[in-house]
C-alpha positions as CSV (number, residue, x, y, z in Angstrom):
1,X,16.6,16.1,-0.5
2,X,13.6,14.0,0.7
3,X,13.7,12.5,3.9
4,X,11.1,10.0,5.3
5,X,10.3,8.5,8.7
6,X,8.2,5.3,8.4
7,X,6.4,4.2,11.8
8,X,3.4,2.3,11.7
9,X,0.8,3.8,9.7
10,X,2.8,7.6,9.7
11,X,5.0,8.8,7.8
12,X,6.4,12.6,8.5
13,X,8.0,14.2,4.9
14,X,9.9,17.2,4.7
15,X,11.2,19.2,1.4
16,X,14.6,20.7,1.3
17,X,14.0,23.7,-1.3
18,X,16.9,25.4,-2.8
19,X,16.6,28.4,-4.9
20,X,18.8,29.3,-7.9
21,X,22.0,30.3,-5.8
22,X,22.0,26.8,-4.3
23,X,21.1,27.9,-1.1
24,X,18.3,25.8,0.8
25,X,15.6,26.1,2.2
26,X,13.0,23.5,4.8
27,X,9.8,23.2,4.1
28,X,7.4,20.8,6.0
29,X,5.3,18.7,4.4
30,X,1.9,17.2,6.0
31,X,2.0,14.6,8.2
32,X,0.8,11.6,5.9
33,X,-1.4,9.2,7.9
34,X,-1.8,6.5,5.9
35,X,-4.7,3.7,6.8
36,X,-3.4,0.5,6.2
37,X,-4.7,-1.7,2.9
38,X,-7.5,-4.0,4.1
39,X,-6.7,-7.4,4.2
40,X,-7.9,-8.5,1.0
41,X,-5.8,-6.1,-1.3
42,X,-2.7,-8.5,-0.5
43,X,-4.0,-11.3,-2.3
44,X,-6.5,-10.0,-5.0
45,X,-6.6,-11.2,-8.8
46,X,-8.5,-8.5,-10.3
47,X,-10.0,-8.0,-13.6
48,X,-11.2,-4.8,-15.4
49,X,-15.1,-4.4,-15.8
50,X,-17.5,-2.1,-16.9
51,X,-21.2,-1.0,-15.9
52,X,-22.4,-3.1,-18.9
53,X,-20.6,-6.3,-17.0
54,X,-23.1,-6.3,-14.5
55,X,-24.7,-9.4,-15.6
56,X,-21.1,-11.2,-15.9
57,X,-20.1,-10.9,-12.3
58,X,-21.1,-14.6,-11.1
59,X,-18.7,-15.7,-14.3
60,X,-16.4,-12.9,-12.7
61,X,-15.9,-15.2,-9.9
62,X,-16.8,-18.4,-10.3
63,X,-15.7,-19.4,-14.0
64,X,-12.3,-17.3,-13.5
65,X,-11.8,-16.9,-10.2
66,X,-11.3,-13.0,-9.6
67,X,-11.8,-11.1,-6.2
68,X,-11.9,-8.0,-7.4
69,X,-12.7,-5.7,-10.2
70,X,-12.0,-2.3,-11.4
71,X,-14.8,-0.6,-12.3
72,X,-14.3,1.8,-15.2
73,X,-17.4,4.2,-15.0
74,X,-17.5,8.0,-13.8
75,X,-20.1,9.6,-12.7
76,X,-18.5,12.4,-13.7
77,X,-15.4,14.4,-15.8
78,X,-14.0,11.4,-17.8
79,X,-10.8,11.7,-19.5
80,X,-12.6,11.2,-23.0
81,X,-11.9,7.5,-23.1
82,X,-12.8,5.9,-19.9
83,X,-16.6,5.1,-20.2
84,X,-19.3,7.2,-18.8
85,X,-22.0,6.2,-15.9
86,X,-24.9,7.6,-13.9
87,X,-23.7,7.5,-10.3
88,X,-26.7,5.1,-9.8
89,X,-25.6,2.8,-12.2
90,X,-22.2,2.8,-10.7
91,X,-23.8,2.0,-7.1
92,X,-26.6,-0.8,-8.6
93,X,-22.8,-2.5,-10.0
94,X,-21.5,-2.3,-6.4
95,X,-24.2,-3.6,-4.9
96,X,-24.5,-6.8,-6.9
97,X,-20.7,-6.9,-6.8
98,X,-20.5,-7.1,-3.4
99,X,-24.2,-9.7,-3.4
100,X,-21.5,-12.1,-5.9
101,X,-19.1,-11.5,-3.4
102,X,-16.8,-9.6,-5.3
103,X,-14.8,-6.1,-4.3
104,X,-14.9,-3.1,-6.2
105,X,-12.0,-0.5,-6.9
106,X,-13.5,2.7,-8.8
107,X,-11.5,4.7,-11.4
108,X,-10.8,7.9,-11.8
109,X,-8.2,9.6,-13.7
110,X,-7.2,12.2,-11.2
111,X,-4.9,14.5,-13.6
112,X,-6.9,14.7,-17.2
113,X,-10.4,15.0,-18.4
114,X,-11.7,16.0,-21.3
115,X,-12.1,18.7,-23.5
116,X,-15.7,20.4,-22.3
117,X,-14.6,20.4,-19.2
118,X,-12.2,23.0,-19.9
119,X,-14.6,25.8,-20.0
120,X,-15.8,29.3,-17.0
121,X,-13.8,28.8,-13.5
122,X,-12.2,25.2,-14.5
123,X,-10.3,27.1,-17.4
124,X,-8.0,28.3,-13.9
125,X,-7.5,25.3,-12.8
126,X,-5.5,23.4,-15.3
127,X,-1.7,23.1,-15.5
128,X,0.3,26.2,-17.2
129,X,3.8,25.9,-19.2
130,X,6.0,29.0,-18.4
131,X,4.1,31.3,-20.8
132,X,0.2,31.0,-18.8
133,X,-0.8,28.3,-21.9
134,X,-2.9,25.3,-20.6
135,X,-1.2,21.6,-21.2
136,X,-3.0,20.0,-22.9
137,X,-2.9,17.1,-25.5
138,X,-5.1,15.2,-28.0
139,X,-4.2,11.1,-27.4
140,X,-5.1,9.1,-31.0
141,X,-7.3,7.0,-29.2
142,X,-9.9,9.8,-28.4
143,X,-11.2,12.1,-30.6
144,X,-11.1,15.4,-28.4
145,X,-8.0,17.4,-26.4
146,X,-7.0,16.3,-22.6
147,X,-6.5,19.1,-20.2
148,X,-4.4,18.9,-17.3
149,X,-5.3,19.9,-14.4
150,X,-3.1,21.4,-11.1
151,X,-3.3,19.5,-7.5
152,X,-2.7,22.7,-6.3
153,X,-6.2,24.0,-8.1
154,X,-9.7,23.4,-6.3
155,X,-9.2,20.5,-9.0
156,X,-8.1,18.2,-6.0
157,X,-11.1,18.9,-3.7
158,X,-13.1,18.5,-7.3
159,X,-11.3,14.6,-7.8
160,X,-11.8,14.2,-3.4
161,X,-15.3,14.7,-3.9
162,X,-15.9,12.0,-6.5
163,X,-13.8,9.5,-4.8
164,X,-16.0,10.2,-1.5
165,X,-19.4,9.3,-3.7
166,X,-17.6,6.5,-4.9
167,X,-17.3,5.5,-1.3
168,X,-20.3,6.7,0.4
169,X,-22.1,3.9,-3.1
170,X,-19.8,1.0,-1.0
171,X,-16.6,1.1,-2.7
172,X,-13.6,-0.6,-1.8
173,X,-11.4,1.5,-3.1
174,X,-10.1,4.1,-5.7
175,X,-7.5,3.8,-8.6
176,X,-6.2,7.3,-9.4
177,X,-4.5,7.3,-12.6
178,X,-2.2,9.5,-14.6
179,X,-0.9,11.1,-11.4
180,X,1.4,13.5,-13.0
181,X,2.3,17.0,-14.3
182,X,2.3,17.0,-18.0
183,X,5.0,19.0,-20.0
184,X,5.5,18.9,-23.9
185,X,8.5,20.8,-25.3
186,X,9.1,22.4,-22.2
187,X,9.6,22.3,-18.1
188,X,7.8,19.4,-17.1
189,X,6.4,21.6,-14.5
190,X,3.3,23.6,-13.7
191,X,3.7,27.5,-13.2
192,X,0.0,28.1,-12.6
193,X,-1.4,31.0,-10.5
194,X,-1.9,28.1,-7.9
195,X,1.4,26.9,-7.8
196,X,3.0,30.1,-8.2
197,X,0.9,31.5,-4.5
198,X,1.3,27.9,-3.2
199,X,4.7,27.9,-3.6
200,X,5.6,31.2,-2.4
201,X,3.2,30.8,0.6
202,X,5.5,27.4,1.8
203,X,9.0,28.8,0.5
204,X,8.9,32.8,0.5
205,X,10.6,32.4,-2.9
206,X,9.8,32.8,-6.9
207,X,8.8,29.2,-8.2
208,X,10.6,30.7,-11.7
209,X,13.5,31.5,-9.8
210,X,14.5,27.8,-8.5
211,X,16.1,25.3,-10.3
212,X,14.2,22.5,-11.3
213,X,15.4,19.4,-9.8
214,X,13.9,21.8,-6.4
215,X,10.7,22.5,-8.3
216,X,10.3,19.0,-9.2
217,X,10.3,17.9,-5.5
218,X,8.4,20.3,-4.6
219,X,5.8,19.2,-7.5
220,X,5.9,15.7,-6.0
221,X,5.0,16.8,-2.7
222,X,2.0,18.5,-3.9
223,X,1.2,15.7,-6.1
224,X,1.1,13.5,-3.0
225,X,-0.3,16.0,-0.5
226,X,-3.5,15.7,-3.5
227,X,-3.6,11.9,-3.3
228,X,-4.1,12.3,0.7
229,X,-6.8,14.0,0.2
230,X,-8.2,12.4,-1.6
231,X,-7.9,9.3,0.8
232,X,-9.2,11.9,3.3
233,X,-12.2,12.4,2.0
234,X,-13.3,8.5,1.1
235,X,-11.8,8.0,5.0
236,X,-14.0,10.3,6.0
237,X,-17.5,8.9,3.5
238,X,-16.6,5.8,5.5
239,X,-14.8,5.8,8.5
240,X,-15.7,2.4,9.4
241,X,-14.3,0.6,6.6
242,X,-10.5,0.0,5.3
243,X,-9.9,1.2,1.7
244,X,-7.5,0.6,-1.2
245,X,-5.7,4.1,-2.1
246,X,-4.1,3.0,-5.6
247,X,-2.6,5.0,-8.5
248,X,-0.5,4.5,-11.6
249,X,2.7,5.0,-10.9
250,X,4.8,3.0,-13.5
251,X,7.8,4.3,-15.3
252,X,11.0,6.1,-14.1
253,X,9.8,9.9,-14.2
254,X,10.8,12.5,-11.5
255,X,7.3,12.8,-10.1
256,X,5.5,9.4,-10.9
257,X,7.8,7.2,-9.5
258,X,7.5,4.5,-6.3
259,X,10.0,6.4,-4.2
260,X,7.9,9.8,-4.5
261,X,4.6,8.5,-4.6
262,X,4.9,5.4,-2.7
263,X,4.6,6.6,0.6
264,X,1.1,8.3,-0.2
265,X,-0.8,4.6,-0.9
266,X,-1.8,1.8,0.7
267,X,-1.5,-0.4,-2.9
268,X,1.1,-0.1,-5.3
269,X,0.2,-0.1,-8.9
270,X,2.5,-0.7,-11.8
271,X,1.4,-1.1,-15.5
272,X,4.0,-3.6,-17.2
273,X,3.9,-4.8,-20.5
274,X,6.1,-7.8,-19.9
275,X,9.8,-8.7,-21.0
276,X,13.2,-10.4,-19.6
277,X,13.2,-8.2,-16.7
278,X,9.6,-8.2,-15.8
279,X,10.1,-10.5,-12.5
280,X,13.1,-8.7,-11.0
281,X,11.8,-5.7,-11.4
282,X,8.7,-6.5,-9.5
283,X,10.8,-8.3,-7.0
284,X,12.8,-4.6,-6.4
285,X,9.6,-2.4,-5.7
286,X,8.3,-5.4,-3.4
287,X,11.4,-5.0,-1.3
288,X,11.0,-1.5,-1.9
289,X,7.8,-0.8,-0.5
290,X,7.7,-1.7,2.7
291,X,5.0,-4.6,2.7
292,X,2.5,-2.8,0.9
293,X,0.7,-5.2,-1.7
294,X,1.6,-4.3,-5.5
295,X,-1.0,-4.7,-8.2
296,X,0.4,-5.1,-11.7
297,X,-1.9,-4.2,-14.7
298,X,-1.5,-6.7,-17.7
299,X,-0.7,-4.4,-21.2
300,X,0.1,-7.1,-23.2
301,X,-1.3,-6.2,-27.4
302,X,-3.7,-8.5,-28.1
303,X,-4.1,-9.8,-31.5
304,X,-3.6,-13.1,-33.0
305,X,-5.3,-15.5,-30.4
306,X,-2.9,-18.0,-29.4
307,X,-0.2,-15.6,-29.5
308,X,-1.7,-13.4,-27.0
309,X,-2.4,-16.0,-24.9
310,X,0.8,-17.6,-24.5
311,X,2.5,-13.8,-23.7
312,X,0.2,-13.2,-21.6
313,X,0.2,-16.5,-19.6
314,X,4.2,-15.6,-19.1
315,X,3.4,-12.5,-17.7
316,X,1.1,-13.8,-15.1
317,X,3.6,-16.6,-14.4
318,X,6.0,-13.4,-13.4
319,X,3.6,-11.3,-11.5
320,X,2.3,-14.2,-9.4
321,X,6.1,-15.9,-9.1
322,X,7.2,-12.5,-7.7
323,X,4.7,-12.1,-5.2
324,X,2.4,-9.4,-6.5
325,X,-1.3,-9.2,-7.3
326,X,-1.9,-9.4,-11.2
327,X,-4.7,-7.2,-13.1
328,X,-6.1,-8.2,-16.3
329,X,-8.1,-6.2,-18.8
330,X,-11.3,-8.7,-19.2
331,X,-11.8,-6.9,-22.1
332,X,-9.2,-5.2,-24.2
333,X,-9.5,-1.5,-24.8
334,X,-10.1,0.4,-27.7
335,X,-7.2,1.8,-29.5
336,X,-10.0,3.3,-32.2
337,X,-10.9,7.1,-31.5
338,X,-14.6,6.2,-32.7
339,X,-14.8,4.3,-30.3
340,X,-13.4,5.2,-27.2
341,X,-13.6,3.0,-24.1
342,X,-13.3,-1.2,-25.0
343,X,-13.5,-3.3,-27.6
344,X,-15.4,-6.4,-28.8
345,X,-12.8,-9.1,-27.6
346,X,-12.6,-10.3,-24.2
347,X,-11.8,-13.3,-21.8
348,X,-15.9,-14.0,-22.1
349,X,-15.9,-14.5,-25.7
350,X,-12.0,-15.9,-26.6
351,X,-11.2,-18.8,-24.7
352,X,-7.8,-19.1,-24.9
353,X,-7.9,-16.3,-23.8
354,X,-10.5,-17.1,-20.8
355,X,-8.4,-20.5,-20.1
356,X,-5.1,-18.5,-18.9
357,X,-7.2,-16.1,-16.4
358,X,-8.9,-19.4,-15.2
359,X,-5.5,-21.1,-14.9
360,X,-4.1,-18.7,-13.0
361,X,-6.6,-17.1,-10.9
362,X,-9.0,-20.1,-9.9
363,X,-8.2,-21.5,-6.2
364,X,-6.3,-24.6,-5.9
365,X,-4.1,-24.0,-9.2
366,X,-0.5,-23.6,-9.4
367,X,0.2,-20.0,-9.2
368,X,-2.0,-19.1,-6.1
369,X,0.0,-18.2,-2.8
């Protein structure tokens, strides 16, 4: 079982292990210290941006009425769709950001990246199946593999290091998505050389040998352990200023899941796509989470116009009626493997489109709290 003990800012986790027999087995976890989410993640309406939006920020703010965006540009190892930047270029859109008044939370997909990347000393980093093979994957919106890569692997001091630039260039925060270990056909699991000293280093016993509802905990504590160092490390670029530690952790998996994740973030992040539910289930991981703010990510397809609008203004109605900070792609991504990254249409060209963000976003209407 997991326990946690929540006080303040500090949350001690332990592991019980058990091996194939059933017999258990304690293993500590890390103290997490988790800083608190600054003031202004509580309340944010934030749309997606990238580098090329630099000259759209004023509209950003002051023709729909968002506080923050999420900057999709790395420096560094993308996953083969998220869009590519020079580190200066990622610090010039900071800068005027923050000139317009705006915050900035960086991406970074902190389990795949792309197929070249897979190549010398990184080739020992990624995530194994049972037989040594690397997990790996080919999306249809990109035109390359995706390798996965192990927390456990000098891949986590590797994802630390880029969220420390981000926040040694001024920004607010990180959004870490994908946090998972990827399985297809097989264990979802990861029985890398890593994982296999790692494990036996914490446990004394054979990570093959244990059943797998105790390697999956075990997993999810590693998984975490990663994400707090990575908060570590931006903590450390800037010591001085609070930060938003976010990461995708929608859906109902074993690993990325609220209840396992949760505890290792100052911001919750859920990617919805709307429906019946949409508003009670947001309401459960509010009172689940223990005052943290949760950001929701709007997924609604967009394609016919009006359509899209009026889905998309019920799903905004829901996030902001249940308390939690909506996200919005300003402009809608490329499903097109030619073109990875976004598309052509966007809240700055559609204005139906453009009028629901504005309606819900903009001070003094309605829906702000």
């Amino acid at each position: 079982m997991i326990r946690c003990l929540v006080s303040g800012i500090l949350i001690v986790a332990w592991v019980l292990i058990g091996d194939s027999q059933g017999e258990e087995t304690r293993v500590d976890a890390k103290e997490i210290k988790i800083a608190p989410a600054p003031a202004w993640a509580a309340s944010a309406r934030v749309l997606s941006a990238t580098c090329d939006d630099i000259g759209r920020l004023a509209d950003t703010k002051d023709r729909f009425g968002a506080t923050v965006v999420l900057l999709y540009a790395v420096g560094q190892t993308s996953n083969g769709w998220c869009p590519e930047a020079s580190y200066e270029r990622i610090g010039e859109f900071i800068t005027r950001a923050h000139e317009t008044e705006l915050k900035v939370v960086c991406y970074f997909d902190t389990t795949l990246a792309e197929e070249k990347f897979f190549q010398g000393a990184h080739c020992e980093w990624a995530q194994q199946d049972q037989s040594g093979k690397p997990i790996h994957y080919q999306p249809k919106h990109i035109r390359q593999q995706r390798y996965a890569f192990c927390f456990n692997s000098p891949w986590s001091k590797y994802v630390a290091s880029a969220a420390s630039r981000y926040a040694q260039l001024g920004a607010d925060g990180v959004f870490l998505d994908n946090p998972d270990y990827y399985t297809f056909g097989g264990k979802k699991s990861c029985f890398c050389a890593n994982c296999q000293r790692c494990f036996k280093e914490e446990t004394g016993g054979h990570i093959f040998a244990v059943t797998d509802d105790t390697r999956l905990k075990w997993l999810g504590k590693c998984l975490g352990e990663h994400i707090s160092r990575v908060h570590g490390a931006m903590g450390k670029a800037t010591p001085d200023r609070p930060l938003v530690v976010t990461a995708n952790i929608c859906g109902a998996g074993p690993i990325r899941n609220m209840r396992v994740l949760g505890p290792y973030l100052n911001v919750l992040f859920r990617e919805v796509g709307g429906g019946a539910e949409l508003r009670k289930t947001l309401e459960a991981d509010l009172r689940a989470c223990s005052g943290k703010p949760l950001w929701v990510i709007m997924t609604t397809p967009w394609g016919d116009p009006p359509e899209t609008a009026r889905s998309l203004a019920a799903q905004l109605e829901d996030v902001l009626g249940s308390g939690a900070c909506p996200m919005v792609w300003a402009t809608l991504p490329s499903w097109n493997p030619e073109r990875p990254g976004f598309g052509e249409t966007s809240i700055y060209s559609e204005s139906l489109l453009g009028d629901v963000v504005k309606k819900f976003y903009l001070p003094g209407s309605r829906t702000q709290k």
